[in-house]
KOLSE-658350 format. One record per residue (C-alpha): residue number from 1; x, y, z. Coordinates in pm, 1 decimal, m for minus. Layout:
N
node num = NUM x = X y = Y z = Z
...
This chain:
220
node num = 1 x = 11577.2 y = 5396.5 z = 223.8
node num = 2 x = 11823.0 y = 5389.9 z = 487.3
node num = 3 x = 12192.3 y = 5267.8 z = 369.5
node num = 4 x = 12529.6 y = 5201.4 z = 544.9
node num = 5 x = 12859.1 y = 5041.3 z = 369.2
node num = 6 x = 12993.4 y = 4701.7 z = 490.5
node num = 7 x = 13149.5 y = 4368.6 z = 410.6
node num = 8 x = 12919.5 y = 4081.9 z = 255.4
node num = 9 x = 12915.6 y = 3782.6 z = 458.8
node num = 10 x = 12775.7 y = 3610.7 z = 166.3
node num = 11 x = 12986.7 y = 3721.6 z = m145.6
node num = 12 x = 13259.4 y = 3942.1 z = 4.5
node num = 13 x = 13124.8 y = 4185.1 z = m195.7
node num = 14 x = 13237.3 y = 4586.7 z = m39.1
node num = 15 x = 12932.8 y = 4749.3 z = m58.1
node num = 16 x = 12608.8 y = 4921.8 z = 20.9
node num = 17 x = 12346.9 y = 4725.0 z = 283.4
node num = 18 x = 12014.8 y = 4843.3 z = 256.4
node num = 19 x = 11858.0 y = 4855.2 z = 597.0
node num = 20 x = 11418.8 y = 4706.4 z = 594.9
node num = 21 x = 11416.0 y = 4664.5 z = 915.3
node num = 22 x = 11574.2 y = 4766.4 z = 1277.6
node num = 23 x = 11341.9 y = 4569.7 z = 1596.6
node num = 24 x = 11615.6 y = 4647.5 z = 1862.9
node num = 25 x = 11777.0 y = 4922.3 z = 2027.1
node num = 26 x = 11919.3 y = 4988.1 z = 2336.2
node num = 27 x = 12100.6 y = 5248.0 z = 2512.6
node num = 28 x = 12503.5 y = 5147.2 z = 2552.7
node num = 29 x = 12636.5 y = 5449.2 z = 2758.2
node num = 30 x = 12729.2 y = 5829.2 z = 2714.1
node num = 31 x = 13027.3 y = 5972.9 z = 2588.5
node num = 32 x = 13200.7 y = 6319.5 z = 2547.0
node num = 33 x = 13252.9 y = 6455.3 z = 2215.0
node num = 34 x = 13544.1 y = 6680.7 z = 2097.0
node num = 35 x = 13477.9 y = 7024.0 z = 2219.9
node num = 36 x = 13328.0 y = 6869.0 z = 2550.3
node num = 37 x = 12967.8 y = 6791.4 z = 2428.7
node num = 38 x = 12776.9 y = 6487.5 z = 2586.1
node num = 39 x = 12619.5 y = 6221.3 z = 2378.8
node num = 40 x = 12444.3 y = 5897.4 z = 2389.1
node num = 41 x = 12538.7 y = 5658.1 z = 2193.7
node num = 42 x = 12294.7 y = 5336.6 z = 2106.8
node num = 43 x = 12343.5 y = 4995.4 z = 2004.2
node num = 44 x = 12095.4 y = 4838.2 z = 1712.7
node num = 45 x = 12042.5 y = 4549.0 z = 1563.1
node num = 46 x = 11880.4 y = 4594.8 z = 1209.2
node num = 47 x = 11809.7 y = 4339.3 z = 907.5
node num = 48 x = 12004.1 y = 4436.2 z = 566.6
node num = 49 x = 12029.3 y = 4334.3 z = 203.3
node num = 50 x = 12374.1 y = 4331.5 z = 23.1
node num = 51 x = 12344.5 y = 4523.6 z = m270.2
node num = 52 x = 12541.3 y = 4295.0 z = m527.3
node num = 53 x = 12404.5 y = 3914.4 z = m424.2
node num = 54 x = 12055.2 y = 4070.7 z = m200.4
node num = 55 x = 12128.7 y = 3760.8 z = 87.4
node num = 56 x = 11961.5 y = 3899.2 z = 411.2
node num = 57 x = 12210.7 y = 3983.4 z = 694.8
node num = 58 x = 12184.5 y = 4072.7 z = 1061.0
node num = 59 x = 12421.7 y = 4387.1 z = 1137.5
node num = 60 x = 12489.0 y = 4505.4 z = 1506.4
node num = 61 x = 12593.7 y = 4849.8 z = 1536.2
node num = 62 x = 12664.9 y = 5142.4 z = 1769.7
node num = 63 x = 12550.4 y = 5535.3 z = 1687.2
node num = 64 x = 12472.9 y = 5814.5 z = 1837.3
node num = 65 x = 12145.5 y = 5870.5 z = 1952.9
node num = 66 x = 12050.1 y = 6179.4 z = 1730.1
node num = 67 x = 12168.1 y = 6034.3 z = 1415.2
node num = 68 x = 11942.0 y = 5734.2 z = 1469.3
node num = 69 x = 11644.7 y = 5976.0 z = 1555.9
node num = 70 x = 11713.5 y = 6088.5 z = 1187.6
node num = 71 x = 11761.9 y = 5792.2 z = 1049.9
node num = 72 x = 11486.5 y = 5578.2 z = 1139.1
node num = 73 x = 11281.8 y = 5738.9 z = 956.5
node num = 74 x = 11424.3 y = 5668.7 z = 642.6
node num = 75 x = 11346.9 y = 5320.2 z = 651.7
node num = 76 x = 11057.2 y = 5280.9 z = 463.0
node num = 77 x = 11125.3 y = 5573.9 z = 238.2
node num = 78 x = 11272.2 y = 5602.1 z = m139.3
node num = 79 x = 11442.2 y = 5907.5 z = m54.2
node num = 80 x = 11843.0 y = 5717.7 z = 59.5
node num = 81 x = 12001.4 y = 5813.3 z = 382.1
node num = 82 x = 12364.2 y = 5708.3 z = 444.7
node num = 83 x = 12485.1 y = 5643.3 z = 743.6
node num = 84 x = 12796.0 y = 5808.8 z = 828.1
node num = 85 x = 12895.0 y = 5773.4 z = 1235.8
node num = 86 x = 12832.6 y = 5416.3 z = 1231.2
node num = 87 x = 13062.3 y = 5092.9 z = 1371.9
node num = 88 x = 12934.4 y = 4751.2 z = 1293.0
node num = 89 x = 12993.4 y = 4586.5 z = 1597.1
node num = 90 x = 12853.2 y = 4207.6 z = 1487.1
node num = 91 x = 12742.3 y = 4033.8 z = 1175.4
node num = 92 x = 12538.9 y = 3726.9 z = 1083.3
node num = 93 x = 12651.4 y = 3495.4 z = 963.3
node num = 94 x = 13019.2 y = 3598.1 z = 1035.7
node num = 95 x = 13231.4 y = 3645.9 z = 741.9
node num = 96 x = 13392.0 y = 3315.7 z = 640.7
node num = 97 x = 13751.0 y = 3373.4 z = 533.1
node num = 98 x = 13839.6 y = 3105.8 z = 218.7
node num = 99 x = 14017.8 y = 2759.8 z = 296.8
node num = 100 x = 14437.7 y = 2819.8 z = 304.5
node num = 101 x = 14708.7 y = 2653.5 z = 460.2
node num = 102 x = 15062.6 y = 2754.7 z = 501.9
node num = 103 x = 15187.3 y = 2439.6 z = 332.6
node num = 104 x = 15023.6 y = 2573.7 z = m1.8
node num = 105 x = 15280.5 y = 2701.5 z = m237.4
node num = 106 x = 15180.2 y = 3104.8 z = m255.1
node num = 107 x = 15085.9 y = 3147.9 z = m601.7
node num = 108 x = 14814.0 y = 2815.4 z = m568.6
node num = 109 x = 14713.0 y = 2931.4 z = m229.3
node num = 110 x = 14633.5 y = 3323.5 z = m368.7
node num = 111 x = 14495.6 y = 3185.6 z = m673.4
node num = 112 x = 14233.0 y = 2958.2 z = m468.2
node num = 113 x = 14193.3 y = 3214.5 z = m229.1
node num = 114 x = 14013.1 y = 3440.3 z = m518.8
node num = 115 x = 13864.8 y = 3151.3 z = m664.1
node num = 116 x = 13666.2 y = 3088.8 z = m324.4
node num = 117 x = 13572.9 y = 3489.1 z = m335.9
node num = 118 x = 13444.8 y = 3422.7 z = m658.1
node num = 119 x = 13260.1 y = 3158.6 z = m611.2
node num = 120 x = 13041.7 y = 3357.7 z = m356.1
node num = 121 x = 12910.3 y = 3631.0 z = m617.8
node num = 122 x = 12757.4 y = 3333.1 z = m821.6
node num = 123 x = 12817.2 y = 3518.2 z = m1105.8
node num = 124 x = 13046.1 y = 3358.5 z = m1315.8
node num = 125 x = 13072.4 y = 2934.5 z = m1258.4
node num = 126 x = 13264.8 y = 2902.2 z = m1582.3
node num = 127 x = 13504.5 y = 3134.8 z = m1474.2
node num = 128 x = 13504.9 y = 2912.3 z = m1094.6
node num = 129 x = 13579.4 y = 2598.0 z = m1280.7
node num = 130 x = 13846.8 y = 2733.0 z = m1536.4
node num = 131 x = 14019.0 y = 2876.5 z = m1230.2
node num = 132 x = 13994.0 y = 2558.0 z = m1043.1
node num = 133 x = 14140.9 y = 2400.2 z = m1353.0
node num = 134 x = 14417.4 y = 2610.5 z = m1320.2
node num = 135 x = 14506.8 y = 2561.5 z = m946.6
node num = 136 x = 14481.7 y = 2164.3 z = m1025.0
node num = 137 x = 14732.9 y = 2233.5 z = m1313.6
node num = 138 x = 14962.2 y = 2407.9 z = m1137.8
node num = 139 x = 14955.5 y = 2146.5 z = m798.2
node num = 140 x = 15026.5 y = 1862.3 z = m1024.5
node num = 141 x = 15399.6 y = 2092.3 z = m1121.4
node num = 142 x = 15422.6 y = 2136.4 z = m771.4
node num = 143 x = 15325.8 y = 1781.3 z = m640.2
node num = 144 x = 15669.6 y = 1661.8 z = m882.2
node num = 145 x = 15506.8 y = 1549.0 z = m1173.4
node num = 146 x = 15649.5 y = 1621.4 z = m1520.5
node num = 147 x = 15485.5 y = 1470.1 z = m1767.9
node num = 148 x = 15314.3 y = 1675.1 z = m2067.8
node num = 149 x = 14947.3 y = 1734.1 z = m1997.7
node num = 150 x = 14737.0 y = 1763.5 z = m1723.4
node num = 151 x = 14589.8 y = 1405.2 z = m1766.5
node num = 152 x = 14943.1 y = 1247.0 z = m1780.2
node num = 153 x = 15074.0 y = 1458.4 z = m1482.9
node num = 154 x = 14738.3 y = 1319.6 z = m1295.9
node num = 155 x = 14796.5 y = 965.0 z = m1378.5
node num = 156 x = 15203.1 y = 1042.9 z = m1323.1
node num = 157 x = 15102.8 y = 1118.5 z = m963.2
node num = 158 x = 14883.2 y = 850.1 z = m920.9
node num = 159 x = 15124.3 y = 627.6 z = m987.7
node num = 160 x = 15393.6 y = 754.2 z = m751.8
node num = 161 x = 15143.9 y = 677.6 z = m491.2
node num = 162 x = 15075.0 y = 1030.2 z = m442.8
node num = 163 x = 14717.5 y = 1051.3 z = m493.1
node num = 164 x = 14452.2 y = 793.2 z = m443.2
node num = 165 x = 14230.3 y = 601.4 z = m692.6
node num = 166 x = 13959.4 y = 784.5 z = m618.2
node num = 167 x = 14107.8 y = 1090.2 z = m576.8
node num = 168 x = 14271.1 y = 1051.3 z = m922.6
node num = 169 x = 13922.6 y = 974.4 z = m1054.1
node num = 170 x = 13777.5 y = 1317.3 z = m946.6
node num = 171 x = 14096.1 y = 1500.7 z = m1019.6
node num = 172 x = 14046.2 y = 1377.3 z = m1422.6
node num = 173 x = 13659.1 y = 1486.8 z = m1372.0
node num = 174 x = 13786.7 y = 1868.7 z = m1241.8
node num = 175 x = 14022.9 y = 1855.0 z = m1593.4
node num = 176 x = 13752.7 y = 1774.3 z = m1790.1
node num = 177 x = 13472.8 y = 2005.3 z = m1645.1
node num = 178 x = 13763.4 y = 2250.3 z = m1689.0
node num = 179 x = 13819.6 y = 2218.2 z = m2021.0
node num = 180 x = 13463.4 y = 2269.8 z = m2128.8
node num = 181 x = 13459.8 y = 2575.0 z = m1891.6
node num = 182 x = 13740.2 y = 2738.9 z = m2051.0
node num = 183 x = 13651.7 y = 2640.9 z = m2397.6
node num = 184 x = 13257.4 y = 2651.9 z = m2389.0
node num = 185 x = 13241.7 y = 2911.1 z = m2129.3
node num = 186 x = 12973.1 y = 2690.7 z = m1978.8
node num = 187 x = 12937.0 y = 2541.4 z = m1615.4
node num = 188 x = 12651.3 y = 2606.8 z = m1376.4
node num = 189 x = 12664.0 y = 2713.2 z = m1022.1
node num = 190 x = 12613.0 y = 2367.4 z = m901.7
node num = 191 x = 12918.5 y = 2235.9 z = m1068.0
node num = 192 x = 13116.3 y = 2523.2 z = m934.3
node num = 193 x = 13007.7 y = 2466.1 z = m611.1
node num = 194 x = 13108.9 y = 2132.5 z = m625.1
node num = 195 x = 13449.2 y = 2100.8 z = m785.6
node num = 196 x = 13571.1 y = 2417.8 z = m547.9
node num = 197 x = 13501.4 y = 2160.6 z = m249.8
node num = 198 x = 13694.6 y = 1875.4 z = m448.4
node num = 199 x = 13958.9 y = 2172.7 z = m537.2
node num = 200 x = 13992.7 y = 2226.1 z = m173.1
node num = 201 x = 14009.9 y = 1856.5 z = m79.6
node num = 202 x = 14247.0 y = 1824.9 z = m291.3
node num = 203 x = 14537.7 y = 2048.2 z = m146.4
node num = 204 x = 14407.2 y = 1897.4 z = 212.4
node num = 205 x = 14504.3 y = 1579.3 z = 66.0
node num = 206 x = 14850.9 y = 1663.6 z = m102.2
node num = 207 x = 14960.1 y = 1989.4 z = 99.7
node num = 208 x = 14815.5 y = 2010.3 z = 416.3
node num = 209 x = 14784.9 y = 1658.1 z = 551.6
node num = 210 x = 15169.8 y = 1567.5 z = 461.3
node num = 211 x = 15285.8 y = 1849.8 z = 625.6
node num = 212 x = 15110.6 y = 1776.7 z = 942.3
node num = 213 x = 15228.8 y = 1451.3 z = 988.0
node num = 214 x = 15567.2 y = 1584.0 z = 945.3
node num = 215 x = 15530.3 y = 1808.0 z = 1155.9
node num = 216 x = 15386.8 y = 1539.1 z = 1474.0
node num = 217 x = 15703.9 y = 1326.4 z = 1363.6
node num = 218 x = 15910.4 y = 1603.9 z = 1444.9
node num = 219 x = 15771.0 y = 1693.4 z = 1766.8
node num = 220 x = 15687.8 y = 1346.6 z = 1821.8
């Protein structure tokens, strides 16, 4: 089995690729090792398997010559080979860094940051919608409202013409799939999938978007 260590594209996940297939090479050029020895160094383009989540991903790379010699014949072996001189030049699908804006206050934008990492292992949607929960909780502080609970700071904002109808709507449906989350420890994928977009639409809405019309009246 032929192995090399890489960043999931699909969960994020730092980890071991296991390589079932490599249909390309093609020589890239020569160059001169310490000591003055010549090399050739090759450029492949093999299909891998992410260790933690298994999604299939295309990895480019350039090695030298000899160590692909050895290592191509590990590929349909048990015995593991790790590949050591290797640089990933290309991935696909290309790592998709999580939604953030500037505008965010730091501690919501870190927390959804890890939330959207999260997400991708698709390990623990309970733990997703909790944490989404949370980051709606702790908007609602930021947005100005101060009533007591989470319901009362939605409607609060609602009211101050802050956040739509509709938006207020699926705000009290996050709150409530939250709850049972944290209390039930019970949500599936789906419904973590789902409320992370509304999560996200949600700071566009109350974050992001004021601050760029600010920002065109002041350049305006």
């Amino acid at each position: 089995m032929l192995q090399a260590v890489t960043k999931c594209p699909h969960c994020s996940n730092e980890g071991t690729f296991d390589f079932y297939a490599v249909p390309y090479v093609e020589h890239v050029k020569f160059t001169n090792l310490p000591g003055g020895k010549q090399v050739e160094v090759v450029r492949i383009r093999g299909i891998a398997s992410c260790c933690k989540c298994r999604e299939p991903t295309l990895i480019e790379a350039e090695i030298f010559r000899n160590e692909w010699e050895v290592f191509k014949n590990y590929i349909d072996k048990r015995e593991v080979y790790r590949i050591q001189q290797f640089r990933i030049t290309r991935k696909f699908p290309e790592p998709k860094e999580p939604y953030s804006h500037p505008s965010i206050p730091e501690k919501i934008r870190k927390l959804f940051s890890d939330v959207q990492k999260l997400l991708k292992t698709a390990e623990t949607p309970a733990l997703v919608v909790g944490a989404c929960r949370s980051v709606l909780d702790a908007a609602t502080k930021e947005l100005g409202a101060r009533e007591g609970n989470l319901y009362e700071r939605i409607e609060e904002l609602y009211k101050q013409h802050i956040i739509t109808e509709p938006v207020k709507e699926w705000a009290h449906i996050l709150r409530r799939y939250g709850n049972k989350a944290i209390h039930e420890i019970e949500a599936s994928y789906e419904d973590a999938e789902e409320l992370v977009e509304f999560t996200k639409l949600f700071l566009i809405i109350t974050f992001e978007l004021p601050a760029r019309i600010n920002e065109k009246k002041r350049s305006g």
